[in-house]
C-alpha positions as CSV (number, residue, x, y, z in Angstrom):
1,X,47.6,31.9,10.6
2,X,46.7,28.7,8.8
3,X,43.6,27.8,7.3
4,X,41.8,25.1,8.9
5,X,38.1,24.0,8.6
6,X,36.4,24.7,11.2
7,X,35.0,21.6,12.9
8,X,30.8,21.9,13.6
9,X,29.2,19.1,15.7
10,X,25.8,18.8,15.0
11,X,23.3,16.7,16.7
12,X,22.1,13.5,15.7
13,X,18.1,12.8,16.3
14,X,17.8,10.0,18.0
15,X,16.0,7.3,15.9
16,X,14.3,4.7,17.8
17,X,14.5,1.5,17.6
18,X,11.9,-0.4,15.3
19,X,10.1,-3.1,17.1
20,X,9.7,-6.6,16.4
21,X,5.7,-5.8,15.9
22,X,6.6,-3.0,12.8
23,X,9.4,-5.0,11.3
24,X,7.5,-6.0,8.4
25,X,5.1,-3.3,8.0
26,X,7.1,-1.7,5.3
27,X,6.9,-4.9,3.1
28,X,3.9,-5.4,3.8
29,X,2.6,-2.1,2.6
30,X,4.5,-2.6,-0.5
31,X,3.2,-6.1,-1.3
32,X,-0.6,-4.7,-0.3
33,X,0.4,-1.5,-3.1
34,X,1.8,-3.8,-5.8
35,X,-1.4,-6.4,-5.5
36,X,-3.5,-3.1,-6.2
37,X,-1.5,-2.0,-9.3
38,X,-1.6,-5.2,-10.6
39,X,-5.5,-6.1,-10.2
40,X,-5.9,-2.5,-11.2
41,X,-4.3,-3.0,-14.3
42,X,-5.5,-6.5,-15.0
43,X,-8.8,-4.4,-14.7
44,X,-8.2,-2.1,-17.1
45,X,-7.2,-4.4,-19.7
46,X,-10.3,-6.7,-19.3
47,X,-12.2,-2.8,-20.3
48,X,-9.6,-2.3,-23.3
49,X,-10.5,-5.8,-24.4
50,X,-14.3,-6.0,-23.8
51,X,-15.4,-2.9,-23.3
52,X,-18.4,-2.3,-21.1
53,X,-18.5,-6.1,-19.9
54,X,-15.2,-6.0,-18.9
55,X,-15.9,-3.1,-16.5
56,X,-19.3,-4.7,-15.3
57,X,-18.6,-8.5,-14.9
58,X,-16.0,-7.8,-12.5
59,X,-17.1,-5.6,-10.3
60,X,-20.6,-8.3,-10.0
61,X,-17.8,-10.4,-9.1
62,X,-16.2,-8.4,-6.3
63,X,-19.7,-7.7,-5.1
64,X,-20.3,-10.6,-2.5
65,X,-17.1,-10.1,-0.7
66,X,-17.7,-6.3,-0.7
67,X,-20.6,-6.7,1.0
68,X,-19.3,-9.6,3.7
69,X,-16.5,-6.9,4.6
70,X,-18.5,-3.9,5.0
71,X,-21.0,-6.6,7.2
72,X,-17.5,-7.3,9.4
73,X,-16.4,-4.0,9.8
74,X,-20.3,-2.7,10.5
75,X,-20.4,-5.3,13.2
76,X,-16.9,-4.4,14.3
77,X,-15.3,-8.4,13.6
């Protein structure tokens, strides 16, 4: 008797095959996460440095184009 490994097929899934539309997607998504960490942190650094005014001031900032987006996705543009 000799000892040989005994051969197992297994199936492969089948993987489809990405399109051309969700090529990028993956870059994109990490470009979109990276932005956040970075205006995030720029964020919290303008609180470390100026305390309560660096929390406020830019969020009045961010204010206008808040409201223009929640306008556009309200009136479904």
């Amino acid at each position: 008797m000799e000892n040989r490994p005994i051969e197992t097929t297994q199936a492969q899934p089948a993987v489809p095959a990405e399109d051309a539309e969700t090529q990028g997607t993956g870059r994109l998504t990490e470009y979109a996460w990276a932005i956040l960490l970075i205006v995030v942190s720029l964020w919290g650094i303008s609180i470390l440095s100026f305390g309560l005014p660096g929390l406020v001031v830019p969020a009045l900032v961010l204010l206008p184009g808040i409201f223009v987006l929640l306008l556009l996705i309200t009136m479904g543009g």
